[in-house]
C-alpha positions in Angstrom: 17.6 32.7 33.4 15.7 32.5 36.7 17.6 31.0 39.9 15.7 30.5 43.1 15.7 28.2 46.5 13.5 25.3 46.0 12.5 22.5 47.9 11.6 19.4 47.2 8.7 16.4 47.1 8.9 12.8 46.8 8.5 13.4 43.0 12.4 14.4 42.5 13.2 10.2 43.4 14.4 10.4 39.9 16.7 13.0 40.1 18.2 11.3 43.5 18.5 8.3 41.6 20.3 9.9 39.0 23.1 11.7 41.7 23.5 9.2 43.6 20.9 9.0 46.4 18.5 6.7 47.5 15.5 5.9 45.6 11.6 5.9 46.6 8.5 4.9 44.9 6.2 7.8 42.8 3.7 8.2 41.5 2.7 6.8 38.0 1.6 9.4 35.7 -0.8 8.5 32.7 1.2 7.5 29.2 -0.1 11.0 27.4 1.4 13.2 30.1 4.7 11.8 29.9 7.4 13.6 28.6 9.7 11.7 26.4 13.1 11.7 27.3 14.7 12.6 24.0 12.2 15.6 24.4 14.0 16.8 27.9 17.5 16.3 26.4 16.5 18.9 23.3 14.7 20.6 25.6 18.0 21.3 27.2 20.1 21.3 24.3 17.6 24.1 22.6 17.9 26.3 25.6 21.9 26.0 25.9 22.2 26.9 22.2 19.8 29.9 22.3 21.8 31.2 25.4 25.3 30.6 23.7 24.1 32.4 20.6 23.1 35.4 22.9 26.1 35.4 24.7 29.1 35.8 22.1 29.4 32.1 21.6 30.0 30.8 25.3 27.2 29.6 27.8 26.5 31.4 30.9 26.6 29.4 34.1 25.9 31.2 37.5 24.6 29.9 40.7 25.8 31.0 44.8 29.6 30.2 44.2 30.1 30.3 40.3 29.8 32.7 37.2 31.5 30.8 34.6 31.4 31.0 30.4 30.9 27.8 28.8 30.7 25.4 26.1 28.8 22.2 25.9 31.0 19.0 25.8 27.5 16.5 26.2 24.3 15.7 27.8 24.4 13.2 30.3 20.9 10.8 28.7 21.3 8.5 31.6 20.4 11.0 33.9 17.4 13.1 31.9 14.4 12.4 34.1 10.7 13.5 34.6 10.2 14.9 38.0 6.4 15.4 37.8 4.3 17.3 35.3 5.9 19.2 33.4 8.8 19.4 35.6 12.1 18.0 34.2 15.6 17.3 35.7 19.0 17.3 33.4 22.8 16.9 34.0 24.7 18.4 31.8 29.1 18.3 31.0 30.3 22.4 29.8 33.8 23.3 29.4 34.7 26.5 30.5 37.7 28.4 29.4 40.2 27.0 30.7 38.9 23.9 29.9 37.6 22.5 33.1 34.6 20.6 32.6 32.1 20.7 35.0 29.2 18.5 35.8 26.1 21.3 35.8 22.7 20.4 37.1 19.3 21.6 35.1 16.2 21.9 36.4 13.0 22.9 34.1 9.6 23.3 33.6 7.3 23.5 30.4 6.0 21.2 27.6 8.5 20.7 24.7 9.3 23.2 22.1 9.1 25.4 25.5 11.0 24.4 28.7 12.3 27.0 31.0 15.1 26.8 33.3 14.2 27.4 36.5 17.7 26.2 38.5 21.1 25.8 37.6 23.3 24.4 40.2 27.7 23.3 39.5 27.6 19.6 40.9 31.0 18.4 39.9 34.5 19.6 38.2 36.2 17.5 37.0 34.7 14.6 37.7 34.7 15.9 41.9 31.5 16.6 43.4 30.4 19.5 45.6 27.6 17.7 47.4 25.4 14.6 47.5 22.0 14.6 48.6 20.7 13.6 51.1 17.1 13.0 52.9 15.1 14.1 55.4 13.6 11.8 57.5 10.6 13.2 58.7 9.1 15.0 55.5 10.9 13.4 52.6 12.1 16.6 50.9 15.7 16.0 50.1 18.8 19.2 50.3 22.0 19.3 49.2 24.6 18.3 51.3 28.5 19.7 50.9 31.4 17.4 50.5 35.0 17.7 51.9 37.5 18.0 49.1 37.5 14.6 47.6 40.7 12.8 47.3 41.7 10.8 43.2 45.1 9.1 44.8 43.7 6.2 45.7 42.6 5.8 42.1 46.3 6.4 40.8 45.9 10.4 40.0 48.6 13.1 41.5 46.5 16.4 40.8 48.3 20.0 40.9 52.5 19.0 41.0 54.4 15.6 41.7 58.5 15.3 42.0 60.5 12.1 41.4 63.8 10.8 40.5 63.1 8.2 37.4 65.0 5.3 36.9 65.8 4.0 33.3 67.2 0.4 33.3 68.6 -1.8 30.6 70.5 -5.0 30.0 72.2 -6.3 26.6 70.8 -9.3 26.0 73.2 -12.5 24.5 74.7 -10.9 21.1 76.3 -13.2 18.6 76.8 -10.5 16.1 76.2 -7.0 15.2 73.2 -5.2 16.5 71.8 -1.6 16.6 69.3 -0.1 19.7 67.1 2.8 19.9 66.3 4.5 23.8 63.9 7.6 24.4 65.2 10.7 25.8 62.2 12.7 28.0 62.2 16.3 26.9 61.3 18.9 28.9 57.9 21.2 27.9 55.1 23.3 29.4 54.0 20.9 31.8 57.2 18.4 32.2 60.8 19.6 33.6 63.3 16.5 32.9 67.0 16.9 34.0 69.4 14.1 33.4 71.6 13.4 36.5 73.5 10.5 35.1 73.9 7.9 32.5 76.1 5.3 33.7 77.4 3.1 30.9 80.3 1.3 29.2 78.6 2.1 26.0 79.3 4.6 23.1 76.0 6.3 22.0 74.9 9.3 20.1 71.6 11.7 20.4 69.7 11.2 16.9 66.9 13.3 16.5 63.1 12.3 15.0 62.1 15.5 13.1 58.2 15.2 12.7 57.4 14.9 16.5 60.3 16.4 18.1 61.7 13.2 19.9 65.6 12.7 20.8 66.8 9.4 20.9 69.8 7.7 22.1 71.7 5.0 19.5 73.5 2.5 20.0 76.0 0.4 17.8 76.7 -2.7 19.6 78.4 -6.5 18.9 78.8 -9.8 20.2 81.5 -8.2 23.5 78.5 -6.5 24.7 76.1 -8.8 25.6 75.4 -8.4 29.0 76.1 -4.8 29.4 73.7 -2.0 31.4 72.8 1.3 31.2 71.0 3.3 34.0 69.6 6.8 33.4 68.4 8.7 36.4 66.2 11.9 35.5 64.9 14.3 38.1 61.5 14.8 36.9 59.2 17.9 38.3 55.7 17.6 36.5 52.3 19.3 36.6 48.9 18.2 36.4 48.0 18.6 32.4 44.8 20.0 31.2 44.2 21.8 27.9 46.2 24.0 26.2 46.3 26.3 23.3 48.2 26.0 20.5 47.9 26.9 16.5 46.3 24.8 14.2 47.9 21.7 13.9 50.2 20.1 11.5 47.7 18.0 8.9 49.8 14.5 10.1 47.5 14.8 12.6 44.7 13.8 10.5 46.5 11.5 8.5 46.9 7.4 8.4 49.7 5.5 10.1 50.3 2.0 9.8 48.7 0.5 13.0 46.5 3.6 12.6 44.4 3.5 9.4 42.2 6.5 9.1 39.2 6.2 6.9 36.7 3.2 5.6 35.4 1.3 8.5 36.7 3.4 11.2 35.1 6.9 9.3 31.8 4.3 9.2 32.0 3.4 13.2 32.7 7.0 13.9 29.6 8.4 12.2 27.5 5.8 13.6 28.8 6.6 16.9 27.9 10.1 17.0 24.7 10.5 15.3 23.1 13.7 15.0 26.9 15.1 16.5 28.1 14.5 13.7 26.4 18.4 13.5 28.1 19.5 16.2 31.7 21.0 17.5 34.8 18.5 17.4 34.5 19.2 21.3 30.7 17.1 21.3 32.1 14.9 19.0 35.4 13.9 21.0 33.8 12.8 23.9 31.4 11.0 21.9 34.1 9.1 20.7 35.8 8.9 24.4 32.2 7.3 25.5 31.9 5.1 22.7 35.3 3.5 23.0 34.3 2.9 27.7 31.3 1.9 26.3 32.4 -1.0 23.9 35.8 -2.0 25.0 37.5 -4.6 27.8 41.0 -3.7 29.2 42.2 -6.7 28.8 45.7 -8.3 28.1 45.0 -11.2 25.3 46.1 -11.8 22.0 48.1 -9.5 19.7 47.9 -6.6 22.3 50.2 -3.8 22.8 51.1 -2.9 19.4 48.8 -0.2 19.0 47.5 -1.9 16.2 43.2 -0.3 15.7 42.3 -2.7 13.5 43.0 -5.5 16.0 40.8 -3.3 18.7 38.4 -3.0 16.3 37.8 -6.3 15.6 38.6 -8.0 19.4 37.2 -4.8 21.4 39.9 -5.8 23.8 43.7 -4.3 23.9 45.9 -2.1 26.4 46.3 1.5 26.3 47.9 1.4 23.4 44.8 -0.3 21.7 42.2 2.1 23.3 44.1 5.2 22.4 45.0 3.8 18.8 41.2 3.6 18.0 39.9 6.8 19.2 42.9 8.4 17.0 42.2 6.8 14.2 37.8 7.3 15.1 38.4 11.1 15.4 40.8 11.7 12.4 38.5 9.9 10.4 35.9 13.0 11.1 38.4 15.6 10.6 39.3 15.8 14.4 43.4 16.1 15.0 44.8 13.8 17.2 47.9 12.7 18.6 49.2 9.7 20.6 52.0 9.8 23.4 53.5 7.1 26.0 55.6 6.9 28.7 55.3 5.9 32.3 52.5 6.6 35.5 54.1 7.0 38.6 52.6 5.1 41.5 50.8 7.7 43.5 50.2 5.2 46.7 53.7 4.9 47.5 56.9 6.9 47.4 59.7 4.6 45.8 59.7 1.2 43.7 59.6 -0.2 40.5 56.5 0.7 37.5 54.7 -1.5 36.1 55.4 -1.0 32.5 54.7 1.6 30.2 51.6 3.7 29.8 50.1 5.9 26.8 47.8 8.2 26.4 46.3 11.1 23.4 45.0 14.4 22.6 42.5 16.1 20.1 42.4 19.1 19.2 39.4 21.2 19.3 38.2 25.0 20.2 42.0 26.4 19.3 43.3 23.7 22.0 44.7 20.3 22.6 42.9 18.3 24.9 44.3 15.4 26.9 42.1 12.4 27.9 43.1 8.8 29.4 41.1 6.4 27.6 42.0 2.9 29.1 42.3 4.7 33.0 39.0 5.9 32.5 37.7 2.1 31.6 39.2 0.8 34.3 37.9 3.3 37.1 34.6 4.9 36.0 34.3 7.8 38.4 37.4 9.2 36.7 35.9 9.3 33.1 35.2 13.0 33.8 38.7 13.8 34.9 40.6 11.9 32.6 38.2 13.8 29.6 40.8 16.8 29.7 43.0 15.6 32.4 46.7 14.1 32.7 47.7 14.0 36.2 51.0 14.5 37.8 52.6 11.6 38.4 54.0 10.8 34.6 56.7 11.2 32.4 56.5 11.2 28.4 59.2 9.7 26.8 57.9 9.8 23.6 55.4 11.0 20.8 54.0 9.5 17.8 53.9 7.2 15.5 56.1 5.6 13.0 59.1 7.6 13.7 62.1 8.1 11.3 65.4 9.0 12.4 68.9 8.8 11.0 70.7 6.1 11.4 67.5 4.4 11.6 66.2 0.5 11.9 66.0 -1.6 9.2 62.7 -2.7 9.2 61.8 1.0 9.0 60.0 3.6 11.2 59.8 2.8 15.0 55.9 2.0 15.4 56.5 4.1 19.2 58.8 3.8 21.6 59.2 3.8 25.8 61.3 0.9 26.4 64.3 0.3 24.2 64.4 -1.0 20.2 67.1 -3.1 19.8 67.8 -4.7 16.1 69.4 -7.8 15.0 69.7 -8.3 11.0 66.0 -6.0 10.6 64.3 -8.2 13.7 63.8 -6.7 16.7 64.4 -8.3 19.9 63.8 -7.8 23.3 66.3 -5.9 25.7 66.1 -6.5 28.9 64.7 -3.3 30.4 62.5 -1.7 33.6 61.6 1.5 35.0 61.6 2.7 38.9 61.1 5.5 40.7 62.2 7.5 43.8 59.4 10.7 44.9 61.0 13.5 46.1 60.4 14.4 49.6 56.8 16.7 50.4 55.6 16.1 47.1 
């Protein structure tokens, strides 16, 4: 691969267009000189493949401050341009080893069936820019200009470590016989460190534990002289910034159906449609296929039968929570053979130190290249210049109380498996009603 300085004409308006810049008029160019866009993105894809193959399966990337080894997670089509004859622009997402994804700029020259890469340049990782460009005035070339270390908070995202106290609160509703409730208990792993500091109660409980996921739960037996009754849990909570991880091969539940999460028929239709030709490529391509597809064609939005996690009701409404958005890209992905796994518990407020949370959050994982791979669906909807982030990316300031679905413990509901759980389950003769329960929070100091 060559790499060389460059400058550059009015003919790269495209490419400015594409990163952000302003835009300028060019030059028309005559319909048989054009070079179709689908022809620039195998163009590129050709030349990343034949690269990878020569370089023990992983795609060199090297420019004035990086020498990485990659893999390619997608093509960015939106931003393929022509830049004058035969000169070509593309964007590019690869994943290097430790699975940061970074935003890589292409630059080419040739006719198709044989482009050659003239410039490689790292624009962004993870979804955080380097530079912008930027004009000048007098002869219209445009150069790269650095940025300062950009800042996610403001868009609810705690990167390297956050520190909190988190409060667990809940309130026996009226009782007018005998009842039975389920609560979470946050366990500690890689990337979370959960220490209970106290559990203040009049109630009797016991820890049950939910075999297939690894959850602990507390339970409750409970009558008619409890009603009104609390319980507060505080946790100290220290937690770092998740990314991907390895681990073995996972269980084959991963792939499989659960109630609210039907793998197969429709959903195995929708996901092959989605990806295309992908459907040829790694589970890596394929995932963030699905992750696009799913921005792409659903609203965050509140209505309805939401927040049951249900993917047949996101299917058909397009509309749903977290839950919904994360329940349909598990059940898109095992429906191509790609593991996945769902998880929920509670973001942290990162604009301010202490208060309540609004609810519960969830999130999910795939598994692909011997790792799992977090991603934020329904936060990556809602703010758009984090979809890069939250492809790989948990932040901080979380807790998981929880993982999975439909999960069986002993003594266990009547009604049967728990479809998930974050705030308490509390049953009445096989009905489950609604405790009165909220979280809060309390960051430690300097985090």
């Amino acid at each position: 691969m060559k790499y060389y300085q460059f400058s550059w004409i009015i003919g790269l308006t495209v490419l400015v267009m594409a990163c952000g810049a302003p835009q300028e008029e060019k030059e028309e160019k005559s319909p048989s000189s054009r070079i179709e866009i689908s022809e620039i993105e195998e163009g590129i894809k050709a030349f990343i493949a034949e690269k990878t193959a020569e370089n023990q399966g992983f795609f060199p990337v090297k420019d004035e401050n990086h020498d990485l080894r990659m893999k390619l997670v997608r093509v960015h089509t939106e931003y393929l341009s022509n830049l004058g004859p035969e000169e070509h622009f593309a964007c590019v997402d690869l994943v290097d080893e430790s699975g940061d994804v970074y935003d890589v700029d292409f630059f080419m020259k040739g006719k198709p069936g044989n482009m050659t890469v003239t410039q490689t340049t790292v624009h962004k990782l993870n979804g955080k820019p380097f530079y912008s460009w930027k004009q000048n005035k007098e002869d219209k070339t445009w150069y790269r200009v650095a940025l300062e270390h950009s800042n996610n908070s403001l868009l609810g995202v705690v990167e390297g470590t956050d520190s909190f106290e988190f409060y667990y609160h809940v309130q026996i509703p009226p009782l007018t016989e005998k009842a039975e409730m389920w609560i979470p208990v946050p366990q500690s792993d890689e990337f979370q460190s959960v220490n209970l500091m106290t559990l203040k109660t009049e109630l009797k409980s016991k820890e049950v534990t939910e075999k297939t996921y690894g959850n602990s739960l507390l339970h409750f037996e409970l009558g008619p002289e409890d009603s009104g009754k609390e319980i507060d849990i505080t946790y100290q909570v220290n937690r770092r910034e998740k990314g991907p991880y390895e681990a073995p091969t996972p269980d084959p539940v991963f792939l499989s159906s659960n109630k609210l999460m039907p793998t197969g028929g429709r959903f195995e239709e929708i996901a092959k449609e989605a990806l295309g030709e992908k459907i040829k490529e790694s589970h890596l391509v394929q995932a963030r296929a699905l992750y696009d597809y799913i921005i792409d064609n659903m609203r965050y939005m509140k209505f309805g039968d939401y927040g049951r996690g249900d993917s047949n009701y996101a299917c058909d409404s397009k509309t749903g929570n977290c839950s919904e958005f994360h329940s349909y890209f598990i059940s898109l992905a095992r429906s191509v053979g790609i593991p996945a796994r769902f998880a929920i518990g509670a973001s942290i407020p990162s604009d301010r130190n202490e208060g309540g949370i609004d609810g519960y959050h969830c999130w999910a994982e795939f598994y692909a290249d011997g790792k799992w791979w977090p991603v934020d669906i329904s936060e990556a909807n809602k703010y758009t210049a984090l979809a890069t982030y939250y492809f790989g990316r948990h932040p901080a300031n979380r807790i998981e109380l929880s993982r999975g679905r439909d999960l069986e413990v002993n003594p266990g509901p009547d009604a049967g498996p728990i479809n998930f759980i974050a705030f308490p389950y509390l049953e009445v003769e096989g009905k489950e009603i609604k405790a009165i329960s909220n979280f809060s929070f309390t960051r430690k100091s300097g985090s």
